[in-house]
C-alpha positions as CSV (number, residue, x, y, z in Angstrom):
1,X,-27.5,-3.1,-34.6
2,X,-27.9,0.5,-35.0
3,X,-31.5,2.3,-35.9
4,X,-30.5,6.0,-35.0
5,X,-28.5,7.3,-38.5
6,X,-32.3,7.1,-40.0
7,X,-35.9,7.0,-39.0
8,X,-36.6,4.6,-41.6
9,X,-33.2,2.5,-42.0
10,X,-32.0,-0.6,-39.9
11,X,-28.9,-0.6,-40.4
12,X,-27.2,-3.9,-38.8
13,X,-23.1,-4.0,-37.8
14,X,-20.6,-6.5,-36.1
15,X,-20.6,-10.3,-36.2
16,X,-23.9,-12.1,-36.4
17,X,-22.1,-15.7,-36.0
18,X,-23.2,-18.5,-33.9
19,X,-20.5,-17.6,-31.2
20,X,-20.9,-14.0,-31.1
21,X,-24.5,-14.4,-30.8
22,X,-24.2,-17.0,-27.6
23,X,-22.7,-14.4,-25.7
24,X,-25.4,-13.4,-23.3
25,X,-25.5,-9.6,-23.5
26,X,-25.2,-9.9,-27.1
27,X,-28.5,-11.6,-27.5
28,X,-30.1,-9.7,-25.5
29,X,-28.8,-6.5,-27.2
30,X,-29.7,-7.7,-30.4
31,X,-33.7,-9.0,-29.6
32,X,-33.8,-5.4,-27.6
33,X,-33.0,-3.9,-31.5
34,X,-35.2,-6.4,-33.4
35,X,-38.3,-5.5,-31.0
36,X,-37.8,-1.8,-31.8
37,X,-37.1,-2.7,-35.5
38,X,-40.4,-4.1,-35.8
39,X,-42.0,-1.6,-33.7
40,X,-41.5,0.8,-35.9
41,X,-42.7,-1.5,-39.2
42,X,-45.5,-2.1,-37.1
43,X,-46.4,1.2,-36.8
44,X,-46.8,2.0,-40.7
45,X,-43.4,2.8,-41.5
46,X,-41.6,0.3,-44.0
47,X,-38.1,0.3,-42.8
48,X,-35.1,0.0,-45.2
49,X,-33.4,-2.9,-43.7
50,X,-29.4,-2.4,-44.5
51,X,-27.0,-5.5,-44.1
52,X,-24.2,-4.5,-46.1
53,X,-21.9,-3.1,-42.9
54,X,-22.1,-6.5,-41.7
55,X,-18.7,-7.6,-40.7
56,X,-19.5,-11.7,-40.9
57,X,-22.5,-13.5,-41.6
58,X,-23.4,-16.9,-41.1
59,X,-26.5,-19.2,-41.1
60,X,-27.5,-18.7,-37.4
61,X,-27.4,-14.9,-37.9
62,X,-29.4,-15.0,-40.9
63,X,-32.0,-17.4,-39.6
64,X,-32.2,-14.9,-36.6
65,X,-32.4,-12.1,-39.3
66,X,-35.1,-14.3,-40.9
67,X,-37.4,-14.6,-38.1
68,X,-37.4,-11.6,-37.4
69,X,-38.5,-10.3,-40.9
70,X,-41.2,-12.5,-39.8
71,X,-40.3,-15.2,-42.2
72,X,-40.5,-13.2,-45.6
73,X,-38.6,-10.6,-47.0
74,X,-38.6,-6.8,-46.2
75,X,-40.3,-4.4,-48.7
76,X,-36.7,-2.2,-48.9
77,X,-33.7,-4.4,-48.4
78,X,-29.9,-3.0,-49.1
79,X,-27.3,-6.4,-48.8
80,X,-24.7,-7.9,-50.9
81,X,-25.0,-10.7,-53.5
82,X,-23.1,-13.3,-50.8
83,X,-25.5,-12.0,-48.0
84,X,-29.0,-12.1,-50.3
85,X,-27.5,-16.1,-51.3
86,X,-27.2,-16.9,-47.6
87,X,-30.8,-15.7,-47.2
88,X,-32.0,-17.5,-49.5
89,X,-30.5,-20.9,-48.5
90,X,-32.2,-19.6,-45.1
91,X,-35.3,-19.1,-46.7
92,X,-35.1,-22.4,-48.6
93,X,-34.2,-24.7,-46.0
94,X,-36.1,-22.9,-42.7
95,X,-39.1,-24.5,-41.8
96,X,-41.6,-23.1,-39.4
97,X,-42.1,-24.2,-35.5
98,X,-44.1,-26.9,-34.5
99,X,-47.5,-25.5,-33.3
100,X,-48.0,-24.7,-29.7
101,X,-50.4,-27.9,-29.1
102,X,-52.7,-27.0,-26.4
103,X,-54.1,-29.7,-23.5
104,X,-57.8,-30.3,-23.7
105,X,-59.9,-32.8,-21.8
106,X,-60.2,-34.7,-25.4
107,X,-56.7,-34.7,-25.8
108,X,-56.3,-36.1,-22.7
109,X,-58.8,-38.7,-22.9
110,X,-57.5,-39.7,-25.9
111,X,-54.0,-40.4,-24.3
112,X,-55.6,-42.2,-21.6
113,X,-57.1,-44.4,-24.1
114,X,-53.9,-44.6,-25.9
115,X,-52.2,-46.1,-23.0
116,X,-55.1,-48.6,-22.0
117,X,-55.2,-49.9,-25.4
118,X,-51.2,-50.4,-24.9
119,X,-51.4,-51.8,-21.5
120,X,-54.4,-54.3,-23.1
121,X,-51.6,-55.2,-25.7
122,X,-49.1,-56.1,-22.6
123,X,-51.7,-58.2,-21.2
124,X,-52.8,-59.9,-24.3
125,X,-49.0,-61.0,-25.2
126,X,-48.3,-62.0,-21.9
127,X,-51.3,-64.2,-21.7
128,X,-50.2,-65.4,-25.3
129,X,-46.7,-66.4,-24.0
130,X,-48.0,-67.8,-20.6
131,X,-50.2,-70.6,-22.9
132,X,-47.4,-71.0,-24.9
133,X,-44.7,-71.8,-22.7
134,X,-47.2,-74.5,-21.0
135,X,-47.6,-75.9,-24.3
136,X,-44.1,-76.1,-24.7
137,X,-43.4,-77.3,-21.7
138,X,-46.1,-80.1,-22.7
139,X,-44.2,-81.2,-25.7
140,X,-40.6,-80.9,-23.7
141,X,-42.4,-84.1,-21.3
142,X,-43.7,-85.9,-23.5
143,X,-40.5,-85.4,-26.0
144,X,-37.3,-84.8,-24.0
145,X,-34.9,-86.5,-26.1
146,X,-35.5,-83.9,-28.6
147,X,-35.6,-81.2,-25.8
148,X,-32.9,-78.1,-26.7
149,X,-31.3,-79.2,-23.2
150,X,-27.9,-77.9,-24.9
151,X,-30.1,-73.9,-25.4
152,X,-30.8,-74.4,-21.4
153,X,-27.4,-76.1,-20.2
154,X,-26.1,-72.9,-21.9
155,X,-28.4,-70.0,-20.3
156,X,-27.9,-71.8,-16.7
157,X,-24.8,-71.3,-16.8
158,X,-24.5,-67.7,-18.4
159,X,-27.7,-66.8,-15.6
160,X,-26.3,-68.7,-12.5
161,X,-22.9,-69.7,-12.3
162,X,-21.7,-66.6,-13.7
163,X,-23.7,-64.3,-11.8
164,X,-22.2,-66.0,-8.4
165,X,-19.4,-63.4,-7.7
166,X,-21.4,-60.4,-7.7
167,X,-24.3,-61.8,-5.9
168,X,-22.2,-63.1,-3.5
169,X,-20.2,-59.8,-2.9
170,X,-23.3,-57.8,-2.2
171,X,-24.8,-60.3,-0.2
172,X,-21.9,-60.3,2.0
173,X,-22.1,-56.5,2.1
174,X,-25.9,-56.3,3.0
175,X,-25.5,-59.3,5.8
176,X,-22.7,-56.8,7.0
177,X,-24.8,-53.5,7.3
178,X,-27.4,-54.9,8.3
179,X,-25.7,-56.7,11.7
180,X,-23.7,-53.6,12.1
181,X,-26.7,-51.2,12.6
182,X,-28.8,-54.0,14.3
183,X,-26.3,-54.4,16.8
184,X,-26.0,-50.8,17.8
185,X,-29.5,-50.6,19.1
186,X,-29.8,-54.1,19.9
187,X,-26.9,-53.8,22.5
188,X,-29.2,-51.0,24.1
189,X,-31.6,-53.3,25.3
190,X,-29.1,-55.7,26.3
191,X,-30.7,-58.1,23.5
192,X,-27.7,-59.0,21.6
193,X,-28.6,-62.4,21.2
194,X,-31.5,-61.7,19.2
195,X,-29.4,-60.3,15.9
196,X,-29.5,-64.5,15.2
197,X,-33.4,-64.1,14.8
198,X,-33.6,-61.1,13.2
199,X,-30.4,-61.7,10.6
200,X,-32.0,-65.3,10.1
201,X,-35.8,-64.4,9.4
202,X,-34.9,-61.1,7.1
203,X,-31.9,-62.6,4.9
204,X,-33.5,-66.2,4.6
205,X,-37.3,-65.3,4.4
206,X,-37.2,-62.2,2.7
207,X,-34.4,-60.2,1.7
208,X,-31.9,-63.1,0.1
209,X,-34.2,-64.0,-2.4
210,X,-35.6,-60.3,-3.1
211,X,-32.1,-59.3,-3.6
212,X,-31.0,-62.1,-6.1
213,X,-34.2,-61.4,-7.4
214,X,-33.7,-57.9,-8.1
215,X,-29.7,-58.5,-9.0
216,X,-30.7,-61.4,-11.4
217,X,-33.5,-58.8,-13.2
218,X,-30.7,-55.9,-14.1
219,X,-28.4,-58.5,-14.8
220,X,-29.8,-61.1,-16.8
221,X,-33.4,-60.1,-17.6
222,X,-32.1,-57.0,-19.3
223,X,-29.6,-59.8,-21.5
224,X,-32.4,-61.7,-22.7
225,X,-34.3,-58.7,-24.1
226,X,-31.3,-57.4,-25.7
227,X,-30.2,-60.8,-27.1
228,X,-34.3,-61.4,-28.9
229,X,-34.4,-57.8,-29.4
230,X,-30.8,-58.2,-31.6
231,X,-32.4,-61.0,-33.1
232,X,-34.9,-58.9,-34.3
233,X,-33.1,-55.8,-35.3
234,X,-31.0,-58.5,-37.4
235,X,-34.0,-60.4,-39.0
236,X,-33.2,-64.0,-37.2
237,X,-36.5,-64.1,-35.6
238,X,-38.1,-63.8,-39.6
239,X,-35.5,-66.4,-40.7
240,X,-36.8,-68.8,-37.8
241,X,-40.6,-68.3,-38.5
242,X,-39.1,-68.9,-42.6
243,X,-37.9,-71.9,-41.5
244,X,-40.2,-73.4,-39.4
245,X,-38.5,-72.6,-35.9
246,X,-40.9,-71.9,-33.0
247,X,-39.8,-69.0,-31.2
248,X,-41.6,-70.4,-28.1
249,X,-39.7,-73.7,-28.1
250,X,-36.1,-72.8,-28.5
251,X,-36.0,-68.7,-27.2
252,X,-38.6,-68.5,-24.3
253,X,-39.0,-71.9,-22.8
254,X,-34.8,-72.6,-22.8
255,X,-34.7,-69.4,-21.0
256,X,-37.5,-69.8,-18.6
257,X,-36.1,-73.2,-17.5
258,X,-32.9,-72.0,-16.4
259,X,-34.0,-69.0,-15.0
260,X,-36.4,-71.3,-12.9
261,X,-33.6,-73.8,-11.7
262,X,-30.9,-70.5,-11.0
263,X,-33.3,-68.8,-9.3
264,X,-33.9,-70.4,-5.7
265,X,-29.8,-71.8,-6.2
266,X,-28.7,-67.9,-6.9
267,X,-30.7,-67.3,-3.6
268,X,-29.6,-69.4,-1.7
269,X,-26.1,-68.9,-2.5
270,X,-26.8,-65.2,-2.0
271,X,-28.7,-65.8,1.6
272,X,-25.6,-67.9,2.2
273,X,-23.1,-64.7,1.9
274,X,-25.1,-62.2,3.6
275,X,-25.4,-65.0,6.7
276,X,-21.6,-64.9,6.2
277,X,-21.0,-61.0,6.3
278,X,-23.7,-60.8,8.9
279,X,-22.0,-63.2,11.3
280,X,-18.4,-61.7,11.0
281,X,-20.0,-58.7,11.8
282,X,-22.0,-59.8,14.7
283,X,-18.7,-60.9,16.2
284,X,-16.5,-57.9,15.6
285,X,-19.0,-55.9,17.1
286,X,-21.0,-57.2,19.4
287,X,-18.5,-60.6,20.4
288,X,-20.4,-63.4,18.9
289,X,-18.6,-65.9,18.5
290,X,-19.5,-67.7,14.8
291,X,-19.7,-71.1,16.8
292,X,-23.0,-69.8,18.7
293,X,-24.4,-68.0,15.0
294,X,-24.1,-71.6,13.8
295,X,-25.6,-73.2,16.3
296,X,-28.3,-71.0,17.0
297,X,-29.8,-70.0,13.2
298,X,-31.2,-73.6,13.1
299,X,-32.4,-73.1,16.2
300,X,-34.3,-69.6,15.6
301,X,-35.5,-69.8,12.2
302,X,-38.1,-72.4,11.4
303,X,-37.2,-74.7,8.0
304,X,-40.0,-73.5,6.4
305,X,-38.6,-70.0,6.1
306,X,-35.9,-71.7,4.0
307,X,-38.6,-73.7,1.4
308,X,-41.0,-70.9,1.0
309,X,-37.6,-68.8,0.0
310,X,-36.8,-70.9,-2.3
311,X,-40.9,-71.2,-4.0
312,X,-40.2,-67.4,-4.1
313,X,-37.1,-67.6,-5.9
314,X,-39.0,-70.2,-8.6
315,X,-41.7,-67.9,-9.2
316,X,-39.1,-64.7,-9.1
317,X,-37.7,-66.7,-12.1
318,X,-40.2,-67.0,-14.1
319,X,-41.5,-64.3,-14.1
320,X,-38.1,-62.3,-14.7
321,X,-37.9,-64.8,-17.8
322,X,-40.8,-64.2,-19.1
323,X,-40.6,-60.5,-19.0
324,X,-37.7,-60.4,-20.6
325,X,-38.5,-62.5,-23.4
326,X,-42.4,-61.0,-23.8
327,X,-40.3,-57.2,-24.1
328,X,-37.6,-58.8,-26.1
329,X,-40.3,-60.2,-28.7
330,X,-42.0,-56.8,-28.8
331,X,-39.3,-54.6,-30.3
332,X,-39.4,-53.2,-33.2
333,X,-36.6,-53.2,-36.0
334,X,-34.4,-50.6,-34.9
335,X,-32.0,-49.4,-32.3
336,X,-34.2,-47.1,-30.2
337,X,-36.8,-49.8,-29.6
338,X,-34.1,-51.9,-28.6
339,X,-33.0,-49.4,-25.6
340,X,-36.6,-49.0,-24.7
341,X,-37.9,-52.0,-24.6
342,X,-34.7,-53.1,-22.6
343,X,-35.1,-50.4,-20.0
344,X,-38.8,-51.3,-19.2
345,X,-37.9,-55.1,-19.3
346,X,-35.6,-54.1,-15.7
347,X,-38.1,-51.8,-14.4
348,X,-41.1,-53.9,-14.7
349,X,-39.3,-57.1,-13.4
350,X,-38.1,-55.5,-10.6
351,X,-41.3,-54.3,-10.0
352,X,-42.7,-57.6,-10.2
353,X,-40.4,-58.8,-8.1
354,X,-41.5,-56.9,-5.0
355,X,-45.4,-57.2,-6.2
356,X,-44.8,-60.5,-5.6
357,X,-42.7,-60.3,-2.9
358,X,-45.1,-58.8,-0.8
359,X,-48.3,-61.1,-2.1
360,X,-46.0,-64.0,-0.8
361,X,-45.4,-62.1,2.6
362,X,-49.4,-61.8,2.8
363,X,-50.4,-65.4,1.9
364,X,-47.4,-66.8,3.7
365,X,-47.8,-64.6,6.9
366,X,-48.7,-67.5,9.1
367,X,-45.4,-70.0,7.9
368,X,-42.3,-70.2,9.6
369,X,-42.8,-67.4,12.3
């Protein structure tokens, strides 16, 4: 840009394409000779504004050159008939920016509201789906020849026995940490026999189900929204209320069945692994033998520690079911729904999970210690 041939003429040179204006020093060149441009209009003067020594022009320099005429054209403008038919296009096509929306307290408000009227709608489907699935489960006892037991045989094996591997390998992995770092500080205190307690209460009690839990949530909670939330996007869930299909029956209850009976079997396989990795670990480094492990866990940790694991591990279940199913109902018809409602499906059932997690550790507080 150059403004000193004439007090009253702008004339513009060099490249005003989409590269040449990304290079830093360029832009900031060029707004430096737009604010003096429109200093001077500013101050009375009506500048002729000359494009024709332009070298290239494309749409990001004229949309540039457009907002800075301030979104109509200049009194006095010199350019060439290719130049004036990329303005226009600019002019055509160029809508203005959004309006700067300023936070009030109303605004505010009204958001909060927003999101207690949604959180209300969360409740009031969940509730919806809790009364359903009892009914269902009703009709399933007093009906079980005509049970979908094919639907369930189906999602207990895609939830449990496929899941077994990975839950098994981080099991192991946890059970080894865990005995590895306990041992360091236990072998301070010359208490190395304890690791059997504390390796028995944390994995059985506590951290065996929690972490099937939570595996089980990313891994298969997150399926069954995106399997009813394809169904949706693809219309199947319209063709089964056509048709007479309850939703309830042959989606939600299938799924919450098998998630209940994988549950505490996923958990204990999982409590299983990390006892493994825990004990291999105990004997590498603190000289353990496994012979004493095994004959001391029993010994240690009460068998009630086991059973309220595995109540845990029901109720972990259910609920990761039926939060996958209630977000997997909810979405909408289109792609971006489907990612949304799949992401909150894993964070609120892992959530969950610990909620209740740590209810159970309050109630149950008294049991097996």
């Amino acid at each position: 840009m150059h403004t000193a041939t004439a007090p009253s003429v702008v004339a513009l040179h060099g490249r005003w394409t989409a590269d040449h204006l990304a290079v830093p020093t360029t832009w900031q060149a060029l707004q430096q000779g737009l604010q003096l441009a429109q200093a001077a209009s500013a101050g009375g003067r009506a500048p002729v504004w000359d494009v024709r020594s332009l070298q290239r022009l494309d749409h990001t320099g004229a949309q540039v050159l457009w907002n800075a005429w301030g979104r109509h054209w200049p009194e006095q403008l010199e350019l060439l008939p290719a130049q004036r038919a990329m303005l226009e296009r600019v002019a055509q096509f160029s809508v203005p920016p959004p309006p700067v929306q300023r936070t009030s307290l109303t605004a505010l408000l009204a958001a909060m509201g927003r999101r207690m009227l949604g959180l209300l709608a969360h409740l009031e489907g969940a509730v919806r789906l809790i009364g359903q699935l009892w009914l269902d489960l009703l009709h399933l006892a007093r009906n079980p020849l005509h049970a979908p037991w094919r639907d369930i045989s189906g999602h207990l094996y895609r939830i449990g026995a496929t899941a077994l591997p990975i839950t098994a390998l981080v099991g192991f992995l946890i059970g080894v940490v865990l005995a590895y770092l306990m041992s360091q500080q236990l072998r301070q205190f010359g208490a190395d026999t304890f690791i059997v307690n504390i390796l028995g209460i944390a994995l059985i009690r506590e951290l065996g189900p929690v972490l099937a839990a939570i595996l089980i949530a990313g891994r298969s909670g997150s399926a069954i929204t995106a399997q009813i939330g394809v169904m949706r996007v693809t219309e199947e869930l319209d063709a089964m209320r056509v048709l007479g299909i309850a939703k309830g029956y042959r989606l939600v209850m299938p799924r919450t069945l098998a998630m209940a009976l994988a549950m505490p079997l996923l958990a204990v396989w999982t409590t299983l692994a990390a006892l493994l990795g825990g004990m291999l670990a105990a004997d590498l480094a603190m000289g353990l033998s496994p012979a004493y492990f095994v004959t001391a866990l029993p010994k240690t940790v009460d068998i009630a520690n086991l059973w309220l694991a595995l109540a845990k591990s029901t109720v972990f279940g259910v609920l990761i079911a039926l939060i996958g199913c209630h977000y997997g109902l909810r979405v909408k018809p289109n792609t971006q729904s489907l990612g949304q409602g799949t992401t909150a499906s894993v964070v609120t059932s892992i959530t969950a999970v610990i909620l209740v997690d740590a209810l159970f550790a309050v109630l149950f507080k008294g049991v097996g210690v």
